[in-house]
C-alpha positions in Angstrom: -7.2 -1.6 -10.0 -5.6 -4.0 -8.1 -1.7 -5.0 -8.4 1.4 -3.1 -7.2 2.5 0.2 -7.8 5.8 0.5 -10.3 9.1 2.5 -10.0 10.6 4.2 -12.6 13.8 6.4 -12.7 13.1 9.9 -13.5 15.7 9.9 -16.6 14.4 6.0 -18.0 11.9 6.9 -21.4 8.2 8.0 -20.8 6.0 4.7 -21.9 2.2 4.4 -22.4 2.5 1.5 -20.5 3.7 3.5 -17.2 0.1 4.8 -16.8 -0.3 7.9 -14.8 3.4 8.7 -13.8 4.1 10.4 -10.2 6.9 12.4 -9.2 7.7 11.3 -5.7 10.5 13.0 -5.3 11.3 16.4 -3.2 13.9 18.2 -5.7 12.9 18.1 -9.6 15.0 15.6 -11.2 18.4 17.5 -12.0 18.4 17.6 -16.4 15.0 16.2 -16.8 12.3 19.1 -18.5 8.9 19.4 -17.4 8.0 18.1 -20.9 10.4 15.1 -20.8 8.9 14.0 -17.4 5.2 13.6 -18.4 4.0 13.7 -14.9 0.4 13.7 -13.8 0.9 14.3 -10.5 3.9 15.8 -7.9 3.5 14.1 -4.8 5.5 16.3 -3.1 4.3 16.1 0.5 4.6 12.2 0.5 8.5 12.9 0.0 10.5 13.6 3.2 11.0 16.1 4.7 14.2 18.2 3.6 16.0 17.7 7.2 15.1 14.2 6.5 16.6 13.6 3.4 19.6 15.3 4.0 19.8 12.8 7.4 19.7 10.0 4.6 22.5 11.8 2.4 25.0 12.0 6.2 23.6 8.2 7.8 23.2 5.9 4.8 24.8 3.2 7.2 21.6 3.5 9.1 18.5 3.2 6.9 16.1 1.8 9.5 16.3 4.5 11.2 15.4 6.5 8.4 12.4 4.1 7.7 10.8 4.6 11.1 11.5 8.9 11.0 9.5 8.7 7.3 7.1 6.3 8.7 6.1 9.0 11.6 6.3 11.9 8.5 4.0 10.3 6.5 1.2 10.2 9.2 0.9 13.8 8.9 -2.0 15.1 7.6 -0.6 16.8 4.6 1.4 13.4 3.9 -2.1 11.6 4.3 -4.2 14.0 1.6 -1.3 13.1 -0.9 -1.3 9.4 -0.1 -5.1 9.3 -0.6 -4.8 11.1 -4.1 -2.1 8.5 -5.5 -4.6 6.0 -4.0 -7.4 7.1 -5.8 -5.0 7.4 -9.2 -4.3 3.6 -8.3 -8.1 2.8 -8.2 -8.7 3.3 -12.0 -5.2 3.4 -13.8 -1.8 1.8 -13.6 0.6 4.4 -11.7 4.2 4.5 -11.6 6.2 6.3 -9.3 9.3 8.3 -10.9 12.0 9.0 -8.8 15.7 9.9 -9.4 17.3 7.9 -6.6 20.3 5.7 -7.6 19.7 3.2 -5.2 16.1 2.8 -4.9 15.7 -0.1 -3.0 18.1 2.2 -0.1 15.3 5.4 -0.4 12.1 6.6 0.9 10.2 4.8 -2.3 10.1 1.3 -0.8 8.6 3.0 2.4 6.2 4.9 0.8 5.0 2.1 -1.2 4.5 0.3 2.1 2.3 3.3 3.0 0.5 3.3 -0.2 -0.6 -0.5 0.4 -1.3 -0.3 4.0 -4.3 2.5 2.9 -5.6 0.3 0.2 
């Protein structure tokens, strides 16, 4: 299936339309059920790391910094198994990744999109 991956915030309403729905995400969404989220995959290892994303949290002011630390996570090989699985989702069904960042343009979803692309 060609066409880019969507983002969805963990709390917006579960739709058909969202296809297979992928937690990327480190901490479960704070509120949400396992029932409410619907999710057909936890991409866990694709998030960062927790050092990282607490780095984020102290250094918003410096996001490209950020984006090149995720970049060199996300070659690990762990990080790479879990990229290829989403990959493969991608191949025959619409997927959206569910996240609960407020800003998501600011997070690690815009970089691990990039990643997800680049391995097309």
């Amino acid at each position: 299936m060609s066409g880019d991956y969507r983002v969805k915030r963990a709390y917006d309403a579960v739709s058909e339309a969202d296809g297979k729905r992928v937690l990327v995400d480190r901490l479960w969404p704070r509120g949400v059920s396992r029932e409410e989220a619907e999710l057909d995959l936890w991409a866990k290892d694709a998030t960062p790391s927790n050092d990282l994303r607490k780095w984020l949290h102290a250094n918003r002011d410096e996001y490209a910094e950020f984006v090149a630390r995720y970049d060199v996570e996300l070659e690990g090989a762990a990080q790479q198994a879990v990229l290829a699985e989403v990959r493969r989702l991608h191949d025959t069904h619409t997927v959206t990744l569910i996240t609960a960042a407020k800003d998501v343009d600011h997070s690690h979803v815009p970089v691990l999109i990039k990643h997800l692309e680049e391995g097309a």
